[in-house]
DSSP file (Angstrom, degrees, kcal/mol; ACC not computed):
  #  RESIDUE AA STRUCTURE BP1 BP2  ACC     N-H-->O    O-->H-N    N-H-->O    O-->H-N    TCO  KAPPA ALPHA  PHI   PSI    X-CA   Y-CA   Z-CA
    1    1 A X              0   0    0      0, 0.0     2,-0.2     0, 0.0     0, 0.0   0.000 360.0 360.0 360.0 131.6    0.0    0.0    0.0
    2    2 A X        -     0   0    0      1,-0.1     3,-0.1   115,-0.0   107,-0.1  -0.443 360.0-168.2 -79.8 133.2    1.5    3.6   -1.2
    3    3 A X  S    S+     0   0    0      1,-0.4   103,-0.6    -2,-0.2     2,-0.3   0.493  73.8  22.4-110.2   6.3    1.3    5.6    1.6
    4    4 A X  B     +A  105   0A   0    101,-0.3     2,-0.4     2,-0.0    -1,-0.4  -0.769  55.6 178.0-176.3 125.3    2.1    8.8   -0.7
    5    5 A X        -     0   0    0     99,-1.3     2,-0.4    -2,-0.3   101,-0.1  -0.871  39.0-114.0-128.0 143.5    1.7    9.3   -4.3
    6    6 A X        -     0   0    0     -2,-0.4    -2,-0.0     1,-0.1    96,-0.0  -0.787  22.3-168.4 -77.7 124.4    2.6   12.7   -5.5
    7    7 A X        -     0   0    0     -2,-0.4    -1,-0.1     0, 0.0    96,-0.0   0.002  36.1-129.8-119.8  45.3   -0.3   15.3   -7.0
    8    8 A X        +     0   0    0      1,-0.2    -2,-0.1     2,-0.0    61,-0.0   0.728  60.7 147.9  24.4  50.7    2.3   17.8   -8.4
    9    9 A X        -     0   0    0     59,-0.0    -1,-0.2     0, 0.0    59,-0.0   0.381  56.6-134.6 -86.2 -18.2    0.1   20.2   -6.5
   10   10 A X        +     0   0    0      1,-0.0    52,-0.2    57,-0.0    57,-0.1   0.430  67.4 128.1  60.7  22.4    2.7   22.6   -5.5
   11   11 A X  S >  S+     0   0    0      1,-0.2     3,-2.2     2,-0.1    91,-0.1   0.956  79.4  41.5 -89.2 -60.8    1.2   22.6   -1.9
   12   12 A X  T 3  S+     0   0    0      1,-0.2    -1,-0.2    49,-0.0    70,-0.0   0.595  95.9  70.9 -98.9  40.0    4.5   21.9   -0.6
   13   13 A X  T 3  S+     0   0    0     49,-0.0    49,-1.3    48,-0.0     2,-0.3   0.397 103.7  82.3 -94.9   8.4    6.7   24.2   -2.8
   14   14 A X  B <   +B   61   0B   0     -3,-2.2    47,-0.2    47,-0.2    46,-0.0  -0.889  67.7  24.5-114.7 137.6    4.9   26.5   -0.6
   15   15 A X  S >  S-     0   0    0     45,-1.8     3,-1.5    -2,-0.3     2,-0.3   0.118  84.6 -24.8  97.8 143.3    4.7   28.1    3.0
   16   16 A X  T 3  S+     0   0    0      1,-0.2    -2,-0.1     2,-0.0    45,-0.0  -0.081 103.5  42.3 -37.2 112.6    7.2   28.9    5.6
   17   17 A X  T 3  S-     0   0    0     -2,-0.3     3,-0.3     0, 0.0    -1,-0.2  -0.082  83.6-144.4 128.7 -16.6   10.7   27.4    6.3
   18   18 A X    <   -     0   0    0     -3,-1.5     2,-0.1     1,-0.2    37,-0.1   0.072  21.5 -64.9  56.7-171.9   12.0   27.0    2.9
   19   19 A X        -     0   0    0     35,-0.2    60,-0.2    36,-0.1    -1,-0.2  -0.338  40.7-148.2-117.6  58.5   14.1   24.6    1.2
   20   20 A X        -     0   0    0     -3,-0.3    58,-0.3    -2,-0.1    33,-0.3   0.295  16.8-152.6 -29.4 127.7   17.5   24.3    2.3
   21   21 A X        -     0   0    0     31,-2.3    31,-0.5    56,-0.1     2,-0.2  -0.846   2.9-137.9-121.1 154.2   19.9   23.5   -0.5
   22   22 A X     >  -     0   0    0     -2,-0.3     4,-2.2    29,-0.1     5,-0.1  -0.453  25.6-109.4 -85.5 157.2   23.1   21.7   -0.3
   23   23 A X  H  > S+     0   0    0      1,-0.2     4,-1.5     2,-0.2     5,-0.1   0.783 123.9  50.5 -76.8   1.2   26.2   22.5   -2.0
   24   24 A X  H  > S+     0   0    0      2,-0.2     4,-2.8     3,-0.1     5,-0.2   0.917 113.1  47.7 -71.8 -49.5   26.0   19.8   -4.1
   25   25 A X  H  > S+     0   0    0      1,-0.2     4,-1.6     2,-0.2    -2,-0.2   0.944 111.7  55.0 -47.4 -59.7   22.3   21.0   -4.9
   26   26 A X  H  X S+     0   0    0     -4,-2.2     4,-3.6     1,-0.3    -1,-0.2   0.724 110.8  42.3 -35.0 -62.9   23.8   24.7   -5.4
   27   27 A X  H  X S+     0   0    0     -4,-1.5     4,-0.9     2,-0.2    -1,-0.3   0.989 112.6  51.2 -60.3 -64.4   26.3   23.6   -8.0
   28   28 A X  H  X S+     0   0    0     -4,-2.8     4,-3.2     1,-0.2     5,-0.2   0.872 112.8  49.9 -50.0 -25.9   23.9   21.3  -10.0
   29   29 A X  H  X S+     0   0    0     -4,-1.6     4,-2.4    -5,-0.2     5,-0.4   0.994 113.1  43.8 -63.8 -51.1   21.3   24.1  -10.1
   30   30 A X  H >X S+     0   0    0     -4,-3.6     3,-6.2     2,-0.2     4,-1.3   0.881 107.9  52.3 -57.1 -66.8   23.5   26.4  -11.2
   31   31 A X  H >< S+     0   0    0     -4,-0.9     3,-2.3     1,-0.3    -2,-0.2   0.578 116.3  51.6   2.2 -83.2   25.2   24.1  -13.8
   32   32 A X  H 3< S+     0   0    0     -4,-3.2    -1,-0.3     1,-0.4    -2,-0.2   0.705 116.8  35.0 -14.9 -49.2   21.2   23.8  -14.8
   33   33 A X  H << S-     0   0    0     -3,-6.2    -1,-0.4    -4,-2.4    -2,-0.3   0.550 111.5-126.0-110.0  -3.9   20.7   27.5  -14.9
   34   34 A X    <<  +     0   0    0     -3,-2.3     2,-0.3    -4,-1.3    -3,-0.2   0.973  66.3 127.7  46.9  75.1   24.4   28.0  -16.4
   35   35 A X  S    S-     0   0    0     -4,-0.0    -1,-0.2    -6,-0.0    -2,-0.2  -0.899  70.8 -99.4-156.2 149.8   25.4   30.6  -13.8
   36   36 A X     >  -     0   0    0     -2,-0.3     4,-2.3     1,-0.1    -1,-0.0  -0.255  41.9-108.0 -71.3 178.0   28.6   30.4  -11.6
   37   37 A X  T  4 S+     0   0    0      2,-0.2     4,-0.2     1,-0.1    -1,-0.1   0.835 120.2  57.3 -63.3 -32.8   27.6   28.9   -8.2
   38   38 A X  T  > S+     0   0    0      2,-0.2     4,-1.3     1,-0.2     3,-0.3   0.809 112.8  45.1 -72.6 -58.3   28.2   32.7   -6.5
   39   39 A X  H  > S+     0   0    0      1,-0.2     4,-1.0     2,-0.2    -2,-0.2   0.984 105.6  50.0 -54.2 -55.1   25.6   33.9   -8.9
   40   40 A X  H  X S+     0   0    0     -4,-2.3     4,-1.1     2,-0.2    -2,-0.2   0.592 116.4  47.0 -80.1   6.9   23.3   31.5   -8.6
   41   41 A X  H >> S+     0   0    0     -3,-0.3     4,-2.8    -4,-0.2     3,-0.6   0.930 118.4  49.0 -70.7 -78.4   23.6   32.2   -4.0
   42   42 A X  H 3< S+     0   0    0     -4,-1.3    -2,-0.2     1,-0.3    -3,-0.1   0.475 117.0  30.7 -40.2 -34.3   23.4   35.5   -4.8
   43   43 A X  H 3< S+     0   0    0     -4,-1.0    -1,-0.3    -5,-0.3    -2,-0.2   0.879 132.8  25.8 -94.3 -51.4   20.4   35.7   -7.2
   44   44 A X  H << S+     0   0    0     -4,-1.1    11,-1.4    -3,-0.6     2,-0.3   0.320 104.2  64.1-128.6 -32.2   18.4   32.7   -5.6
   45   45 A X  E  <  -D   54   0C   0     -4,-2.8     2,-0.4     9,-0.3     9,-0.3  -0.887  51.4-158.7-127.4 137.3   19.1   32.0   -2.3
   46   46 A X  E     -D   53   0C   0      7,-6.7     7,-1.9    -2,-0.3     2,-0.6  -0.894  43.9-102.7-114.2 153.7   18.6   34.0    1.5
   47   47 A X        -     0   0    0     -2,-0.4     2,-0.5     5,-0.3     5,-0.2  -0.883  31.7-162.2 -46.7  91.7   20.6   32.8    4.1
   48   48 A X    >   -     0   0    0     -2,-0.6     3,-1.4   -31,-0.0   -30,-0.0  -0.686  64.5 -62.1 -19.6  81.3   18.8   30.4    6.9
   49   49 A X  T 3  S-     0   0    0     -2,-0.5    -2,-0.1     1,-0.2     0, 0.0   0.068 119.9 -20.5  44.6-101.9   21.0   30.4    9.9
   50   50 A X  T 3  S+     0   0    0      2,-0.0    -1,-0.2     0, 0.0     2,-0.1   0.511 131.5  78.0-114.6  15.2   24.0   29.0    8.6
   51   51 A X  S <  S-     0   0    0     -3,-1.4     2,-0.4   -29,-0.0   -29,-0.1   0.118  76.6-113.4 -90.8 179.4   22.2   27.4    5.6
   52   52 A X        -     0   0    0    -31,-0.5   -31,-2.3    -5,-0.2     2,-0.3  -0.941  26.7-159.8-132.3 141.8   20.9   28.7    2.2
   53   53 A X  E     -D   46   0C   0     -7,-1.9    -7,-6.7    -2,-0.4     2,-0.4  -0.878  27.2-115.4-111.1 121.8   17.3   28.7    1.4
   54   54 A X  E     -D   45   0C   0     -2,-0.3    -9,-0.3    -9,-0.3   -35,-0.2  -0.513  46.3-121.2 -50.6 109.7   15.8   28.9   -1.9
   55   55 A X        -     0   0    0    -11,-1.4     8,-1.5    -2,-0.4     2,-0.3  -0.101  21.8-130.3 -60.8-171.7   13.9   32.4   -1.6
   56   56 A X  E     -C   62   0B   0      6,-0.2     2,-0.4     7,-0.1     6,-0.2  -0.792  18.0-127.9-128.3 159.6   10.3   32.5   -2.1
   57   57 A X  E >>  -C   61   0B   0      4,-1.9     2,-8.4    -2,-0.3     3,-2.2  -0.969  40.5 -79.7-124.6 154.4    8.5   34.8   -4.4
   58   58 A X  T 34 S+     0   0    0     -2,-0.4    -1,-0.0     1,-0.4     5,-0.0   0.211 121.9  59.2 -31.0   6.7    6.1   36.8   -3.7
   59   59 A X  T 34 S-     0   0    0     -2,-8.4    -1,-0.4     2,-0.1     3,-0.1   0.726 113.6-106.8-111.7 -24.3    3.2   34.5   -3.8
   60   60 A X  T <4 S+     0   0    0     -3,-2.2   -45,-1.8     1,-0.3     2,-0.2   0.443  83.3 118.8 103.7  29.2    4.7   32.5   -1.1
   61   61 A X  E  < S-BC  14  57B   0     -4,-1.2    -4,-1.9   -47,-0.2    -1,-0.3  -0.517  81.7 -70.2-106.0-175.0    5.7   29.8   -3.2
   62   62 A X  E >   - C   0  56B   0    -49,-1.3     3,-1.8    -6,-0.2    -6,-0.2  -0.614  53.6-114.0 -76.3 142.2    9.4   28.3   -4.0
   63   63 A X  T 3  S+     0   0    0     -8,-1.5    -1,-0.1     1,-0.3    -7,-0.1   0.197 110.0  52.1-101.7  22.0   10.8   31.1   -6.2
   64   64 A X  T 3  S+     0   0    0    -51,-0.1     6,-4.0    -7,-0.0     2,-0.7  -0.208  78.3 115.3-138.5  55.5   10.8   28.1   -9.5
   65   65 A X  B <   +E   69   0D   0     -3,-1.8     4,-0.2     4,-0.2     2,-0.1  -0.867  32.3 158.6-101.1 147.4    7.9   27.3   -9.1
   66   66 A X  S    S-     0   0    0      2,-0.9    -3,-0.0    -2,-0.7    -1,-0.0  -0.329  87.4 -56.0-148.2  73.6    5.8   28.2  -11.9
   67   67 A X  S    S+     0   0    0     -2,-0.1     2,-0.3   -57,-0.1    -2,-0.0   0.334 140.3  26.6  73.9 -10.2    2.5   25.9  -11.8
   68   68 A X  S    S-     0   0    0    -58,-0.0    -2,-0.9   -59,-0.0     3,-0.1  -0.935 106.3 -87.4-169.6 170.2    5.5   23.2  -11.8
   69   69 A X  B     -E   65   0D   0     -2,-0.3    -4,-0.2     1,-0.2     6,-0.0  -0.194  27.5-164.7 -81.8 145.3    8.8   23.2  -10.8
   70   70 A X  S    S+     0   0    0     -6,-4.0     3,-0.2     1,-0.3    -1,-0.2   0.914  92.2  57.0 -92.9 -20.8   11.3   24.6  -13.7
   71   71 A X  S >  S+     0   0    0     -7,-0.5     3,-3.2     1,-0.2     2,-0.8   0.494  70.1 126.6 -45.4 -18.7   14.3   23.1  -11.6
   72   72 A X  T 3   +     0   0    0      1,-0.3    -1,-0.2     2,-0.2    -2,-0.1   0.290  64.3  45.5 -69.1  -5.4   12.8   19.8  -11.7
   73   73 A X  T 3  S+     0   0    0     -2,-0.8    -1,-0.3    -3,-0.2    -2,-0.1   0.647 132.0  28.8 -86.6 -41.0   16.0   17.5  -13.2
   74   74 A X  S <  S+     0   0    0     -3,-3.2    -2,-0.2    -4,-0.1   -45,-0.2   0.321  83.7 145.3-110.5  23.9   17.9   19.2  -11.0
   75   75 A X        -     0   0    0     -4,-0.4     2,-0.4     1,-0.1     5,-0.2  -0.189  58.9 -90.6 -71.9 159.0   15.8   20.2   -8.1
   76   76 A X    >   -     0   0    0      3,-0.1     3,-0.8   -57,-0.1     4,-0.2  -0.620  39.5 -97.7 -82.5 126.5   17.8   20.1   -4.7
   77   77 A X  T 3> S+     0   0    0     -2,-0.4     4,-2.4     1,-0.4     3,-0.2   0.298 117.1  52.5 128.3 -84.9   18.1   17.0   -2.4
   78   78 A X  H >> S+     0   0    0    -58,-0.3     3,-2.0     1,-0.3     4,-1.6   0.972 108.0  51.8 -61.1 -70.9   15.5   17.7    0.2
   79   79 A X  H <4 S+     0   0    0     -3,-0.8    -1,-0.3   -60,-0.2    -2,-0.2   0.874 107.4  54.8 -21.4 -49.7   12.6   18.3   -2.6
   80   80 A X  H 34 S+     0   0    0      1,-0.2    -1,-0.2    -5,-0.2    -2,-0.2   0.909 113.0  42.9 -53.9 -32.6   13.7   14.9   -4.1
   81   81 A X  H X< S+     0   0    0     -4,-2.4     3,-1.6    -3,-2.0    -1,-0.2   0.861  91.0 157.7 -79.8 -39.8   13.0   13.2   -0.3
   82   82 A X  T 3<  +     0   0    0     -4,-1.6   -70,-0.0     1,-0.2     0, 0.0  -0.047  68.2   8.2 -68.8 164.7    9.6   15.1    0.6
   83   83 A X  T 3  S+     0   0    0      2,-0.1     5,-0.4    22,-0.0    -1,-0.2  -0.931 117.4  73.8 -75.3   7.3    7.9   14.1    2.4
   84   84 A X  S <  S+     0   0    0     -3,-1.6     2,-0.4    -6,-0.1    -2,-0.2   0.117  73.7 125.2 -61.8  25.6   10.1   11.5    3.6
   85   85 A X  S >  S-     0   0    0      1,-0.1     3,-2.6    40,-0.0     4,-0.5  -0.842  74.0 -94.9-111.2 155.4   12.5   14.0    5.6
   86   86 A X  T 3  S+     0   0    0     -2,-0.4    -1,-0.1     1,-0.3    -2,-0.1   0.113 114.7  51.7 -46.8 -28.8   13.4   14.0    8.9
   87   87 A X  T 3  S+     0   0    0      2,-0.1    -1,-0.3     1,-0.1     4,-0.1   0.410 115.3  52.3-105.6   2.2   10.9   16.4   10.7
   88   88 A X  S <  S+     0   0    0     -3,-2.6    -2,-0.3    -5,-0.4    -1,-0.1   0.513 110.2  33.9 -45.7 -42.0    8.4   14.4    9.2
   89   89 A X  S    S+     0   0    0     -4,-0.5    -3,-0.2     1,-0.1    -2,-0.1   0.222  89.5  96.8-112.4  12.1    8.7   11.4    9.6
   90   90 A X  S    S+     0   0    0     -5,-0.2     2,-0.2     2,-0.0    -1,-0.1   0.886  96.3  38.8 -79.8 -23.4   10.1   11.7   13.1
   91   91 A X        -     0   0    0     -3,-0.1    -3,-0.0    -4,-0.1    27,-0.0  -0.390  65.2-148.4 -86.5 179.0    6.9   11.2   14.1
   92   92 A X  S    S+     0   0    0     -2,-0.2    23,-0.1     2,-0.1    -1,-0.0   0.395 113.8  53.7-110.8  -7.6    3.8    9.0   13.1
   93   93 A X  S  > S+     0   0    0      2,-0.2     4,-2.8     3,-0.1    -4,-0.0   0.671 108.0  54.8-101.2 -49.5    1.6   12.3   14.5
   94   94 A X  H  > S+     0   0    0      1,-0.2     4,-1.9     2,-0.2     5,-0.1   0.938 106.8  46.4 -66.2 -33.9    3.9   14.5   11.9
   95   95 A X  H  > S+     0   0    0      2,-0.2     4,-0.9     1,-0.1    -1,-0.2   0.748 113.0  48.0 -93.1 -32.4    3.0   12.5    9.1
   96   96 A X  H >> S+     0   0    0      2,-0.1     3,-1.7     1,-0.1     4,-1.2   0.953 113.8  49.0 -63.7 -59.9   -1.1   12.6   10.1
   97   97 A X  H 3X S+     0   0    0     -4,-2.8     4,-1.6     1,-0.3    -2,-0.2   0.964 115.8  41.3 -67.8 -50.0   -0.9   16.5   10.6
   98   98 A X  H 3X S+     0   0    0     -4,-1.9     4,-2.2     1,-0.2    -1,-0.3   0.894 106.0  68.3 -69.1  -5.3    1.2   17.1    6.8
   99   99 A X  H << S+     0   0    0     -3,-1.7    -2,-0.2    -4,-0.9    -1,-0.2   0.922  92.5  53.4 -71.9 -56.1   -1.4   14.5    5.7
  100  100 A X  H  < S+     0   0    0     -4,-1.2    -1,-0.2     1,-0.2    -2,-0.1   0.794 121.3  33.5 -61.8 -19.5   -4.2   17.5    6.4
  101  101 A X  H  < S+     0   0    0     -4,-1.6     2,-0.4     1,-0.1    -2,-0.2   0.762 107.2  63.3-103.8 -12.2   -2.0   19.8    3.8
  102  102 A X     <  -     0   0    0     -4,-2.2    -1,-0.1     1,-0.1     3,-0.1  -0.913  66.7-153.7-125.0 127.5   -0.5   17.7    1.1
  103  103 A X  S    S+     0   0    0     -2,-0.4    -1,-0.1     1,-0.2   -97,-0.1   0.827  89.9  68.7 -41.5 -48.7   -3.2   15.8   -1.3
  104  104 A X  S    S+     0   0    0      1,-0.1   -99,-1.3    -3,-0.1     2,-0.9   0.725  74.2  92.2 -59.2 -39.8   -0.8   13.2   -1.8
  105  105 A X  B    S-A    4   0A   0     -7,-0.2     3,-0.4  -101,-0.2  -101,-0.3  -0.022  73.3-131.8 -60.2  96.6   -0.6   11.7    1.3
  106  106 A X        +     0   0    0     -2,-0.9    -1,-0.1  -103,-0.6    -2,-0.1  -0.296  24.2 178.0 -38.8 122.4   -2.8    8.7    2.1
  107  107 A X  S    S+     0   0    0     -8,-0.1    -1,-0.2     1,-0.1    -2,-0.1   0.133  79.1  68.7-106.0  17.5   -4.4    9.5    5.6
  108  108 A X  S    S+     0   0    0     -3,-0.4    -2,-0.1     2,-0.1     3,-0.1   0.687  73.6 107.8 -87.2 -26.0   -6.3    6.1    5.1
  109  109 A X  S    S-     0   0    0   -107,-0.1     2,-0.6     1,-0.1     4,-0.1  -0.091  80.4-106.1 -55.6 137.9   -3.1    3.8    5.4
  110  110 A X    >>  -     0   0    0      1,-0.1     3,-3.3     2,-0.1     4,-0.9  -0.583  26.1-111.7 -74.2 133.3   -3.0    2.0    8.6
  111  111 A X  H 3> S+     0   0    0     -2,-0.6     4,-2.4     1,-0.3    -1,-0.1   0.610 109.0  59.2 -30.1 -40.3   -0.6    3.2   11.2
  112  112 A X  H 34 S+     0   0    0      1,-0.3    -1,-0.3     2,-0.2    -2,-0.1   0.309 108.3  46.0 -90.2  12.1    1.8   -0.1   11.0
  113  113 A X  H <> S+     0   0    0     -3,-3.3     4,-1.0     3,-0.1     3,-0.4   0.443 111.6  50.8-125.6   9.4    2.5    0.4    7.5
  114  114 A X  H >X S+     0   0    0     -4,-0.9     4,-3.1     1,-0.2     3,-0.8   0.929 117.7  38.3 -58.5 -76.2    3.1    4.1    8.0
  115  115 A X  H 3< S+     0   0    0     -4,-2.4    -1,-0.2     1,-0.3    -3,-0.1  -0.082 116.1  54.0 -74.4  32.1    5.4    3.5   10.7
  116  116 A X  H 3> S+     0   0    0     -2,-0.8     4,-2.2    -3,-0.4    -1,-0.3   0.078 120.1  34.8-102.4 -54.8    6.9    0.2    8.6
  117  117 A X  H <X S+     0   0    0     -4,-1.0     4,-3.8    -3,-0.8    -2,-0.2   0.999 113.3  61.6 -79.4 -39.0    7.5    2.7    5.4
  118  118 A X  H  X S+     0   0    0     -4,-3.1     4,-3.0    -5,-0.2     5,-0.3   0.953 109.5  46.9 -27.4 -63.8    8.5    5.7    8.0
  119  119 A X  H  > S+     0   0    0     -5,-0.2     4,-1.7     1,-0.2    -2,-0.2   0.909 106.5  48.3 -56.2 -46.4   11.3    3.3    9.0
  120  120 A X  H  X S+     0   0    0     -4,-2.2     4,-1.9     2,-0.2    -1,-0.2   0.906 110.8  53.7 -56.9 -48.6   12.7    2.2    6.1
  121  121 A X  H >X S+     0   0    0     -4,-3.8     3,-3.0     1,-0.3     4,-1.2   0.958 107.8  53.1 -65.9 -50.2   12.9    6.1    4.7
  122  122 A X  H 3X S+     0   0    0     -4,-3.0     4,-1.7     1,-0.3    -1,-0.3   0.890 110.4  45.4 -45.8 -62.8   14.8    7.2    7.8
  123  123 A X  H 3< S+     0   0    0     -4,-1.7    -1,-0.3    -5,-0.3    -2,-0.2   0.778 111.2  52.7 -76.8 -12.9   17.1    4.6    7.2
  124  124 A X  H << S+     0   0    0     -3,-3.0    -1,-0.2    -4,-1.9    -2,-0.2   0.992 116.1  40.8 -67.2 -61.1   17.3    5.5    3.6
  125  125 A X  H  <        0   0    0     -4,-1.2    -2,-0.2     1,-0.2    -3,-0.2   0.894 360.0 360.0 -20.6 -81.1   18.0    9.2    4.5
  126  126 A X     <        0   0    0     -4,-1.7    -1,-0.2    -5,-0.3    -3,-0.1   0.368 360.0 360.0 -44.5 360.0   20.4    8.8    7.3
């Protein structure tokens, strides 16, 4: 049983915290966008803490999205994962509650294969 099918919905390319990119992401986007790495920081990215974050644009969405993501071959690390990342899935309670914003999510699976598929992705992740 799929406990999440994607419905390119753009629900989470949206909202508050952003999308921390790596520097491996940083380089492939730029490569992508043919822009030094520095360029593409600079143009693309805010500063997090000690991170970088994709900025958002004014609509509150990911600043490429555009009714679908224009990155998407290259799109960074943590996009590839969702919703399977780490403050998600740390729970079985986190994964009910993103269940009420993201279409995709089955909130019909039964709890032991949530927390069955939950495990596996942490260990994929980690």
């Amino acid at each position: 049983m799929e406990i999440f099918q994607c419905q390119q919905c753009g629900d989470c390319c949206k909202g508050y915290g952003g999308t921390y990119v790596t520097q491996w992401d940083i380089q492939q986007i730029a490569d992508y966008k043919h822009i030094s790495p520095q360029s593409f920081i600079k143009k693309y990215c805010v500063v997090s803490g000690k991170k970088y974050v994709l900025s958002q644009a004014s609509t509150g969405y990911c600043i490429f999205w555009d009714k679908l993501c224009t990155i998407h071959p290259v799109k960074p690390k943590m996009c590839k994962a969702w919703p399977y990342i780490e403050s998600v899935l740390v729970d079985p309670v986190n994964w009910a509650i993103m269940g009420n914003s993201c279409p995709g999510i089955n909130r019909q699976a039964p709890i032991e294969i949530v927390q069955q598929t939950i495990k596996e992705k942490l260990a994929i992740n980690s």
